[in-house]
KEBA-899088 format. One line per field, with one value per residue (C-alpha): x, y, z. Coordinates in pm, 1 decimal, decimal comma. Layout:
! residues N
xx = X / ...
yy = Y / ...
zz = Z / ...
! end
This chain:
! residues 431
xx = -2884,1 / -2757,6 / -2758,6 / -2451,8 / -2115,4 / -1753,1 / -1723,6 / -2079,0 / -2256,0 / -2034,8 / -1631,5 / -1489,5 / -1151,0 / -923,7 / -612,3 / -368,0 / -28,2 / 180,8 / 239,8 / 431,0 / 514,3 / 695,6 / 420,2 / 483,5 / 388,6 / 629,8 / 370,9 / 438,4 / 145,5 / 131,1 / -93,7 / -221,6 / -421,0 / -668,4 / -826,8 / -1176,5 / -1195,5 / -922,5 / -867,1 / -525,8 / -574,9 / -313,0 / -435,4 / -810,6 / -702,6 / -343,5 / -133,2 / -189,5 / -541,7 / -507,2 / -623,7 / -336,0 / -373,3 / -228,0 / -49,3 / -107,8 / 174,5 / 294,6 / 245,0 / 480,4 / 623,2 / 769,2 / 903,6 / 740,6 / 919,6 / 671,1 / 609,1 / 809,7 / 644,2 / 513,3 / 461,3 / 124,2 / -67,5 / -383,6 / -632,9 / -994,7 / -1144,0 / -1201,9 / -1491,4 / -1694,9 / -1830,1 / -1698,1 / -1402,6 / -1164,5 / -994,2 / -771,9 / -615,9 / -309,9 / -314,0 / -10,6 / 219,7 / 155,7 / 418,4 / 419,3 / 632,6 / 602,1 / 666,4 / 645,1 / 742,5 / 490,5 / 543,8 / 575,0 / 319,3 / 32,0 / -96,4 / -39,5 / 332,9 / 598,6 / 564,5 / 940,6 / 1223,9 / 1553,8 / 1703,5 / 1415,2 / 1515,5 / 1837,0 / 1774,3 / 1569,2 / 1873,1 / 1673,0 / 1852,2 / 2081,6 / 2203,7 / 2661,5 / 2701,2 / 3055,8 / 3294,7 / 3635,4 / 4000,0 / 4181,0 / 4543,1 / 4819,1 / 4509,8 / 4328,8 / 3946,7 / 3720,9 / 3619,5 / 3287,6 / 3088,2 / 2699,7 / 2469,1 / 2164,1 / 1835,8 / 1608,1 / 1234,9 / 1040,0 / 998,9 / 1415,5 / 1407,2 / 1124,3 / 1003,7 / 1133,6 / 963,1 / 944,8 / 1074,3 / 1463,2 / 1697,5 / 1875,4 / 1597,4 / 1504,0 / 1889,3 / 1869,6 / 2106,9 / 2307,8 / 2307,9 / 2525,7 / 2415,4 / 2156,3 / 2434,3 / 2433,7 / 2702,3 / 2658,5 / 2460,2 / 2401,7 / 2584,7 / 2355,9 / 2110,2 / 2222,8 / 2371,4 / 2401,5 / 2344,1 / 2548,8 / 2677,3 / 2765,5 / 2955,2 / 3108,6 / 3237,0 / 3412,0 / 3648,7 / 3722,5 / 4056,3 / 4304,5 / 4648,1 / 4697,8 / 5079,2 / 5129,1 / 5435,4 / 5491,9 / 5531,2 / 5182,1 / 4907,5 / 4529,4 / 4234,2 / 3879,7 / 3608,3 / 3376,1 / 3051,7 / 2843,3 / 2527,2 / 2387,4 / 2013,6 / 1772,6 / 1400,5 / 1163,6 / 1413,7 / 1619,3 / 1417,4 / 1524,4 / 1505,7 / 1652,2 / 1642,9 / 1687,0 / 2045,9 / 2111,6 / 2168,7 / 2038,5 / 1952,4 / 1874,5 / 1858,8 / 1857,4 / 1718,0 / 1859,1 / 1995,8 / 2352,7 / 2403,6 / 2240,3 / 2394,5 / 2275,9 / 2454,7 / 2403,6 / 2564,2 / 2612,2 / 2552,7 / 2947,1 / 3013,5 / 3101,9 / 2952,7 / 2912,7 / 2819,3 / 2772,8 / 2852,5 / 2710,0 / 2959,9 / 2922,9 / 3223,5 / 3185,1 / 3330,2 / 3358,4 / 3461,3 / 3477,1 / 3527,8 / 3660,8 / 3746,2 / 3685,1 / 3660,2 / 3651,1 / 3559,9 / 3497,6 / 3435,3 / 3558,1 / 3743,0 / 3748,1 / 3864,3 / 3974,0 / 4026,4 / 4126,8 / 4146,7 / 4370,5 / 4644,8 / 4648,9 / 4721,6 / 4764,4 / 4887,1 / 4910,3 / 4974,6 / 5100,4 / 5211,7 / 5106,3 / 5125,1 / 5027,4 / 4985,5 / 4903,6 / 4907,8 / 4930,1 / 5153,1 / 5234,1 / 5287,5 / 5339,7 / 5346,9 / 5433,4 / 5655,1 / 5873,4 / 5900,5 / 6094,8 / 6087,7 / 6234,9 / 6266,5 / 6394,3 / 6530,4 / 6605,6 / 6508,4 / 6490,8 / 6428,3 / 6398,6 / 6340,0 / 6256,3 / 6389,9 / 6512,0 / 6576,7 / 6662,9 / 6721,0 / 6717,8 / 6766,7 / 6746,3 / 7066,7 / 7194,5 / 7137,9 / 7333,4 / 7358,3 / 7499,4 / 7581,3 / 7826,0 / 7878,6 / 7760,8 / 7782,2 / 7652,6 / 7662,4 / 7582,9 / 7665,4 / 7755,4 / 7758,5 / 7759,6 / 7836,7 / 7810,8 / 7771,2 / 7715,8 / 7931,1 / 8142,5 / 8157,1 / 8330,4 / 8426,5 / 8520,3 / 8665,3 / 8673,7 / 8982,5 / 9008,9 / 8841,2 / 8937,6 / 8830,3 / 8900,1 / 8732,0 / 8807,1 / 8858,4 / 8950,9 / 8942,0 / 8943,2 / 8968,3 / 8958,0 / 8882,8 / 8998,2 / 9231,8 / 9242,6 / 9437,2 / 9491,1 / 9653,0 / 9712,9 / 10034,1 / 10104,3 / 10007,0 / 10065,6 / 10078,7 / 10120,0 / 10018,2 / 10170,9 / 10198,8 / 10147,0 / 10147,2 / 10114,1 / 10020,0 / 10064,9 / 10134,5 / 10183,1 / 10224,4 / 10376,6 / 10495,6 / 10526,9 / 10587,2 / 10688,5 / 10980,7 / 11160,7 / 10979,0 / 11220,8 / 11207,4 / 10870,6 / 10903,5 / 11238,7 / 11437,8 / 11775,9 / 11764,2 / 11768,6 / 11584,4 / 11185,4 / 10993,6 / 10842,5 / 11042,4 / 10752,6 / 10664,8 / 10582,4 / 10364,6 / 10114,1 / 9925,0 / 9651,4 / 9503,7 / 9557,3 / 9690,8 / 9754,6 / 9909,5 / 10039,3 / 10047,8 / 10030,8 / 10001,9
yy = 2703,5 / 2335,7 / 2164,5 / 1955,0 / 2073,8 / 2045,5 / 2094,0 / 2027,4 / 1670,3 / 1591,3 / 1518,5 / 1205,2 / 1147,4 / 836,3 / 605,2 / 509,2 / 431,1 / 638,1 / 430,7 / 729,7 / 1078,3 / 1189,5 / 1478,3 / 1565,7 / 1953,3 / 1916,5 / 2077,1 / 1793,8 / 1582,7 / 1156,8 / 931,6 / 754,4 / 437,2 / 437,7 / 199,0 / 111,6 / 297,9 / 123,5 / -245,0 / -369,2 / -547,7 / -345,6 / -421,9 / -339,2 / 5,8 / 97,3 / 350,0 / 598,5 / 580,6 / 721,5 / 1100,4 / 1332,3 / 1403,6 / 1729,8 / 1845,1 / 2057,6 / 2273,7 / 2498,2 / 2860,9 / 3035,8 / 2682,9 / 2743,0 / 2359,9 / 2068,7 / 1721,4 / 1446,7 / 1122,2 / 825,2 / 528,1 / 274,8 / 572,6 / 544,3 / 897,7 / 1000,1 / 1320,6 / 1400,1 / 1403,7 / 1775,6 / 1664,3 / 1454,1 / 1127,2 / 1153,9 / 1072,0 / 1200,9 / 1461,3 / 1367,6 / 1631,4 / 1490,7 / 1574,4 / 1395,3 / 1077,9 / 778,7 / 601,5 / 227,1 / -49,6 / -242,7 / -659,9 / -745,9 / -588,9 / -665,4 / -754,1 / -500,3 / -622,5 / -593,9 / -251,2 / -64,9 / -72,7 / 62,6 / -41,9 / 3,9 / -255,0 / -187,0 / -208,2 / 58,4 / 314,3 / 306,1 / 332,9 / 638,4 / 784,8 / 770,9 / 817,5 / 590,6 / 614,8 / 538,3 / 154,7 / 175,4 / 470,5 / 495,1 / 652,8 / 526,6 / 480,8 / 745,2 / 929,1 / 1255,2 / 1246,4 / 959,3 / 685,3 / 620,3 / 347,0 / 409,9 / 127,7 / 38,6 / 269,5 / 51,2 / -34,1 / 111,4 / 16,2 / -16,9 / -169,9 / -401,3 / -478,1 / -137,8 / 196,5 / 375,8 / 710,4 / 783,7 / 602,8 / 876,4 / 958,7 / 640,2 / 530,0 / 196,1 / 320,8 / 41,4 / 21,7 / -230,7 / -277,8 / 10,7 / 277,2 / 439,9 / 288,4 / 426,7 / 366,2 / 33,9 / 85,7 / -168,4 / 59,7 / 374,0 / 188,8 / 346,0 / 641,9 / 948,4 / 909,9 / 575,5 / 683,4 / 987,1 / 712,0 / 519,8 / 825,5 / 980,1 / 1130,8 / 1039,2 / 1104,1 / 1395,6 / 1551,9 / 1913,8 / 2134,4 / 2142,1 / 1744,7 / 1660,5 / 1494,9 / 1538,3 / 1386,0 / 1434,4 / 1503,5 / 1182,3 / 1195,1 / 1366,5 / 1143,6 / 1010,7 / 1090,1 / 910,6 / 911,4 / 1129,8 / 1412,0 / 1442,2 / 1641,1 / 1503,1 / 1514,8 / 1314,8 / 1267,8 / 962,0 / 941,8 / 994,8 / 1385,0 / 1530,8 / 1783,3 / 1744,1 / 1915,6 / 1721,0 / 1821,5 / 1489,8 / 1588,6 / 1619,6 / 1584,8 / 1892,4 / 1932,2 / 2060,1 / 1926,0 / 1917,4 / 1659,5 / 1553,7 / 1214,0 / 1122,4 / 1256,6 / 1642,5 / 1743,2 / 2135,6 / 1989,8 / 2245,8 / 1967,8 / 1972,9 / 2198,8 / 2421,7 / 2315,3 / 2374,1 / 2147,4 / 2148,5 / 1836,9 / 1797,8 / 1470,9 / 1601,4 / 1973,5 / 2289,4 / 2630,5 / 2993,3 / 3269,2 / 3610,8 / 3881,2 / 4138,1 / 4166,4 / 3819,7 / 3836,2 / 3533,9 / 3536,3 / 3264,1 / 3273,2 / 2982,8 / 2805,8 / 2740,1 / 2445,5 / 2324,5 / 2023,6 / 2000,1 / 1613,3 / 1785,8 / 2116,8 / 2483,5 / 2794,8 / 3114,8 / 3408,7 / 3758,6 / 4069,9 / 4331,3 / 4325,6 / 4041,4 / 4196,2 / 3933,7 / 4060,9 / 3816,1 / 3746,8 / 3503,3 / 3351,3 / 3043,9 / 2835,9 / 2509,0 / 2337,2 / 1996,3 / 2063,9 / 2352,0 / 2748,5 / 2991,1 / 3329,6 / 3566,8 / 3958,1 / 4100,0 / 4413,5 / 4510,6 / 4248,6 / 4373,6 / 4139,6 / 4332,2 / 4252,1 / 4529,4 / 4343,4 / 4041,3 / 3863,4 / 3526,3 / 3334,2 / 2993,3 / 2659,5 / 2338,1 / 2620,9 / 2993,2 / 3184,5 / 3587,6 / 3689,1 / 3998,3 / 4257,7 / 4436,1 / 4277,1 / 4555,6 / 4390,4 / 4660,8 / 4687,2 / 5037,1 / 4898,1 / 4594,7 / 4317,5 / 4027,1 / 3754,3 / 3416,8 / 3095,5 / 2794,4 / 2657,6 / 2960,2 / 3278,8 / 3494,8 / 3776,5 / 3867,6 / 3961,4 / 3949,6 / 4267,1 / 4482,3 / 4431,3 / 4704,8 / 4636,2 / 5018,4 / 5207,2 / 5450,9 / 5168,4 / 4830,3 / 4560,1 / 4222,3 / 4003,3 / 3654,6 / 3413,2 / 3366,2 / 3692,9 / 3720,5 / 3985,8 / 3876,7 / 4148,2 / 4268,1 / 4592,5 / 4628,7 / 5057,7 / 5218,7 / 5585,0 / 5849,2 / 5557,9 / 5760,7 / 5366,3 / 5078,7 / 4800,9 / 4457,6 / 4188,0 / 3903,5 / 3804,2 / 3953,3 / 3878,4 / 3703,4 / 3438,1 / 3378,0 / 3340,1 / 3109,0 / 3356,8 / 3495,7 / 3819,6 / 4076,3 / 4040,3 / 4115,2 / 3978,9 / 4304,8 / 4360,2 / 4258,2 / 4704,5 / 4945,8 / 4904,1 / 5110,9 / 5119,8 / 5383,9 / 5448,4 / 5644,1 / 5382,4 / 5040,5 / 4781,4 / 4440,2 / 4244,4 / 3910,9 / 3715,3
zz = -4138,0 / -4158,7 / -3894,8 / -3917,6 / -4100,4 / -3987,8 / -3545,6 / -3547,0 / -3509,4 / -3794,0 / -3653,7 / -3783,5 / -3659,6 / -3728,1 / -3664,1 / -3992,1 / -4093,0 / -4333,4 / -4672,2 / -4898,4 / -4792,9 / -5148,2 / -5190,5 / -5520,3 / -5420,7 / -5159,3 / -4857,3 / -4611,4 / -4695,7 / -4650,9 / -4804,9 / -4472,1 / -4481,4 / -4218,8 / -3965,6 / -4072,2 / -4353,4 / -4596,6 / -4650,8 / -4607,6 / -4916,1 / -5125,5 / -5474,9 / -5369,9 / -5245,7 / -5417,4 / -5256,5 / -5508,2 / -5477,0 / -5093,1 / -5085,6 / -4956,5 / -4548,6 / -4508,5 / -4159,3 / -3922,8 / -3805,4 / -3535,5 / -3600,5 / -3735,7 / -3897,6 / -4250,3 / -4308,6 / -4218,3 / -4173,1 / -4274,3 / -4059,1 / -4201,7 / -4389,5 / -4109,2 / -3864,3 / -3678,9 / -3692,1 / -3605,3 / -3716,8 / -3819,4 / -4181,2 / -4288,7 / -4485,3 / -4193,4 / -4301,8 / -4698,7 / -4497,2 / -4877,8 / -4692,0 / -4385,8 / -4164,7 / -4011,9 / -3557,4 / -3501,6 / -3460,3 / -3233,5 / -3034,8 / -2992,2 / -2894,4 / -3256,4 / -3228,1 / -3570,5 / -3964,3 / -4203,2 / -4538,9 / -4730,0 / -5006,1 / -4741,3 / -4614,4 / -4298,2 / -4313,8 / -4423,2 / -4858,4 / -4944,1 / -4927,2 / -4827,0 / -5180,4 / -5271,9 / -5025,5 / -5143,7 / -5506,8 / -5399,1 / -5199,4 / -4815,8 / -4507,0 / -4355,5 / -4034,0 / -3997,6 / -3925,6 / -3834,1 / -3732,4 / -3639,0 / -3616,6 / -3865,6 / -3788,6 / -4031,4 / -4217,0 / -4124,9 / -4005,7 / -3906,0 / -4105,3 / -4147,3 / -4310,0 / -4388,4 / -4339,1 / -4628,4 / -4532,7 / -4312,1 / -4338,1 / -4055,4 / -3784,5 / -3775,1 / -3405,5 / -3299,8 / -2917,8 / -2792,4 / -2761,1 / -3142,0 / -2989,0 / -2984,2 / -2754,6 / -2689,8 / -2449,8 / -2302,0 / -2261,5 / -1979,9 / -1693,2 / -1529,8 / -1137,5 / -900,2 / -534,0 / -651,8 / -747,6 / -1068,1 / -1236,8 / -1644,0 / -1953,4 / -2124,6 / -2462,8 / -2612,8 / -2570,9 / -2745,6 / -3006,8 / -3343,7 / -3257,7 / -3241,3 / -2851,9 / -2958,5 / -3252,6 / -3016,7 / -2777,2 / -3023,2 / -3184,0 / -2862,5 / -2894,0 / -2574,5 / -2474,3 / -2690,5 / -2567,1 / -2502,3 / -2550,2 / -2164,6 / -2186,2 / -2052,2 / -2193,7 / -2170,5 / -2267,7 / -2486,0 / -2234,1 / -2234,8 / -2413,0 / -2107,2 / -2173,8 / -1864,4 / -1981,8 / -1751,5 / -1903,7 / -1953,3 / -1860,3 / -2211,0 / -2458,6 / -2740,0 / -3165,7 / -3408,1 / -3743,5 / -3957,8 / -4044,1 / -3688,7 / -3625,7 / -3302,6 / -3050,1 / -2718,6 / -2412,7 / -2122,8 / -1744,0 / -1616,1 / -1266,5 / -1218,7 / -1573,7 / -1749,5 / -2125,1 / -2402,3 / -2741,8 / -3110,1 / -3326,3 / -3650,3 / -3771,2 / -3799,8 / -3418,6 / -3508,7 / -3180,3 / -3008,4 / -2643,9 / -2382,0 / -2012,8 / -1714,5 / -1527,0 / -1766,3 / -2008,3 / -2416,8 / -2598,8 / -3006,7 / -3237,6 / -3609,9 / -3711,6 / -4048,8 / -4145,8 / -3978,5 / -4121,6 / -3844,2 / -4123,6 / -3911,1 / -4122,2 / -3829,8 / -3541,8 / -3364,2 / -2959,4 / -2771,0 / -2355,5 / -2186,2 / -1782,7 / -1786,2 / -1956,5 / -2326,0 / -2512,5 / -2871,5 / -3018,8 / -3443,3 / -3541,0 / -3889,0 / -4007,9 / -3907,6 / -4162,4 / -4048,3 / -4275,9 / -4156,5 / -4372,2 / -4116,6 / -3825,4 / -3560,0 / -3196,7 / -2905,7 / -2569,8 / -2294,3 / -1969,0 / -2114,0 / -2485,7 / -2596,8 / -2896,3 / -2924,6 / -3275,3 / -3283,9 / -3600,2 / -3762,5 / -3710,0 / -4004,0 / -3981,6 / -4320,6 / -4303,6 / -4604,3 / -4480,5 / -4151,0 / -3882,9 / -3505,3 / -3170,3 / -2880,6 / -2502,1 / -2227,2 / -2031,7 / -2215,4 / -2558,5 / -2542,8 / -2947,9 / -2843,7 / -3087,5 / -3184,5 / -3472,5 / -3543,9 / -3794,4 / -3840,7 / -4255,7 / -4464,1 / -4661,1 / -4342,8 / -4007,4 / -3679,4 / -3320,5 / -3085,1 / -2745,6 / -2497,2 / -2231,9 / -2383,9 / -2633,2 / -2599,3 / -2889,6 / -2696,4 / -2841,6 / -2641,4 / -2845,2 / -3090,0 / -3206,5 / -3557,2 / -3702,3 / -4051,6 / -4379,1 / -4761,7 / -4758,5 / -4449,8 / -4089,9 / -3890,2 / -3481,4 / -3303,9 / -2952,5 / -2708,1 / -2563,6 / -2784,4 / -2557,7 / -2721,9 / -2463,9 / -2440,9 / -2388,5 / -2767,4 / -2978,4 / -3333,0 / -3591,7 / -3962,1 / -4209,9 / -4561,3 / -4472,8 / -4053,6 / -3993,6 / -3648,3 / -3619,1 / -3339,2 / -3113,6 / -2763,1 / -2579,7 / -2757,7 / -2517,4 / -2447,4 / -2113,4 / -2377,5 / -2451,5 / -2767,1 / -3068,8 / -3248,8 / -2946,1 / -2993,2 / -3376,9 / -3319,8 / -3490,3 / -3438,5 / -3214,6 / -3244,2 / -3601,3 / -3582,3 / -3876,7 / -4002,1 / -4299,4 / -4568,6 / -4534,2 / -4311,6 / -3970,4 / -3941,0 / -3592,2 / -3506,1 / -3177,5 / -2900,8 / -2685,7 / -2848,0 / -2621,1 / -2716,0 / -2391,8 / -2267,5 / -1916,3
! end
């Protein structure tokens, strides 16, 4: 039996710095130059000549997201002393003071004009709401060699944020020192003043980050998306966000609040239930179209709908306005159309001109009841043919008609044919 092999006599473990991490095979693996055992003489030992360090993962892990170039990392060689096959353990933090050239070793090898050529992240160097357009507008900055910031921690600042005090009272974070990232970029589109139908206004929640270190668990990626969940007391949230500020932030009192910065699509391939133990508001800067191919059924208390403009109303069929007591239609001018036009009412209906008010057709106009009383101080009658039928009351407090027409009595302008009246009891009266 040997006597030294692999967790025996024969661990070798190292420090390096990743110098490429495009594995070709696409397994997570980084050619890592290592202390002691590689020069940093980059045309002695090229890049390409490094082996492959392969990672080791969580169980369960199906992706693995490689260290970036310039990250310190640390592991054990899986071969001992040959020292050709590195195991990667993990990533070191450090506070880094300088960027070295990237001709030299142990360092990040691209330049900024490289990473972009190859397409690597970039984080959003400026973002904001851009007055009469839709969205936020966003403006990427160039990918950055790493180490990005120098003479701070190389872990995220989104969970070593500095908190400002006064007199020793917490008075908010430094934005200096969560700059660029996606609370900073949150901060600048927040969306104030928005006015409701009732005539009030409200505002976006502020960004909830008050993170105090080491409290906000915290991962973020490259271009700036992230996920944390912070234990930072009095200000427990949990939020993810999206590079541009599209944000699903769950606040400390236990408020959710969603954002896109752009688009949003709600696809529910079932039912979908809403409840809301409170009021309701929504406010659409443009225009709203609502299409449903079933049935609408609104159930409330009270329902009004003001237009400052106009109001249409189409039925492709049927349409029916009902009121269990009263059902008012007021306007400068109204006007009810079609082919035929019913105005009925169980008790009474009443047709009311301020200055005047006519009824008449094209055709025929019929006006009839048990009693049909058409009073007023002036009354006129002007037909071709005017016909009365089994008239059991016909009378009058005016004066003779002729008077009223300005014509000699006792002559009654109904010569032009016969008057033809029907109704029970048909009274021409007036006050």
């Amino acid at each position: 039996m040997e006597s030294e092999f692999l967790g025996l006599n024969n661990f070798v473990w190292w420090f390096g710095v990743v110098e490429d991490r495009l594995d070709p095979l696409e397994l997570g693996r980084c050619k890592i130059r290592c202390f002691g055992w590689h020069t940093s003489d980059v045309n002695q030992i090229r890049i390409s000549d490094l082996p492959w360090a392969h990672p080791i993962v969580p169980y369960g892990a199906k992706a693995v997201q490689p260290p970036a170039e310039g990250t310190m990392v640390f592991g054990f060689f899986a071969d001992g002393k040959e020292g050709h096959y590195p195991i990667i353990l993990g990533t070191v933090p450090g506070i880094p003071d300088e960027r070295r050239q990237n001709n030299m070793g142990f360092t990040d090898p691209y330049t900024d004009e490289e990473k972009a050529a190859l397409d690597f992240p970039r984080k959003i160097k400026e973002a904001f709401i851009k007055a009469d357009s839709r969205g936020v507008q966003v403006t990427d900055d160039v990918p950055k060699r790493n180490p990005v910031n120098l003479n701070e921690p190389s872990i995220s600042r989104l969970a070593r944020p500095v908190r400002g005090s006064e007199n020793g009272v917490y008075d908010g974070i430094d934005p200096n020192s969560i700059a660029n990232t996606t609370i900073d970029i949150q901060r600048k589109t927040r969306v104030v003043n928005v006015m409701t139908a009732k005539g009030s206004t409200w505002d976006e929640p502020f960004p909830a980050f008050n993170a105090m270190y080491p409290f906000n668990h915290v991962l973020e990626t490259e271009s700036g998306h992230a996920f944390e969940m912070d234990d930072t007391n009095e200000f427990e949230r949990v939020q993810l966000s999206h590079r541009t500020g599209s944000t699903l932030e769950f606040l400390p009192e236990g408020h959710t609040k969603i954002k896109s910065q752009k688009g949003r699509y709600d696809v529910t391939m079932g039912d979908h239930r809403n409840y809301i133990n409170g009021d309701k508001y929504e406010t659409i800067d443009s225009n709203l179209f609502l299409r449903v191919n079933g049935n609408i059924r609104i159930e409330c208390d009270n329902f009004e709908v003001v237009s400052n403009k106009t109001v249409n109303m189409a039925a492709g069929t049927t349409a029916q306005v009902k009121a269990a007591q009263s059902l008012s239609l007021s306007s400068v001018f109204s006007t009810l159309s079609g082919g035929t036009v019913d105005i009925k009412g169980a008790m009474q209906t009443s047709v009311f001109g301020g200055l005047s008010a006519g009824i008449s057709s094209g055709g025929q106009t019929s006006v009839g009841g048990t009693l049909v009383h058409l009073g007023g101080n002036i009354v006129e009658a002007d037909a071709q043919v005017f016909k009365t039928h089994g008239i059991q009351d016909l009378n009058s407090c005016l004066p003779p008609l002729g008077k009223i027409l300005d014509v000699p009595e006792p002559k009654i302008p109904l010569d032009a044919g016969p008057i033809n009246v029907e109704a029970p009891n048909f009274n021409l009266g007036g006050g």
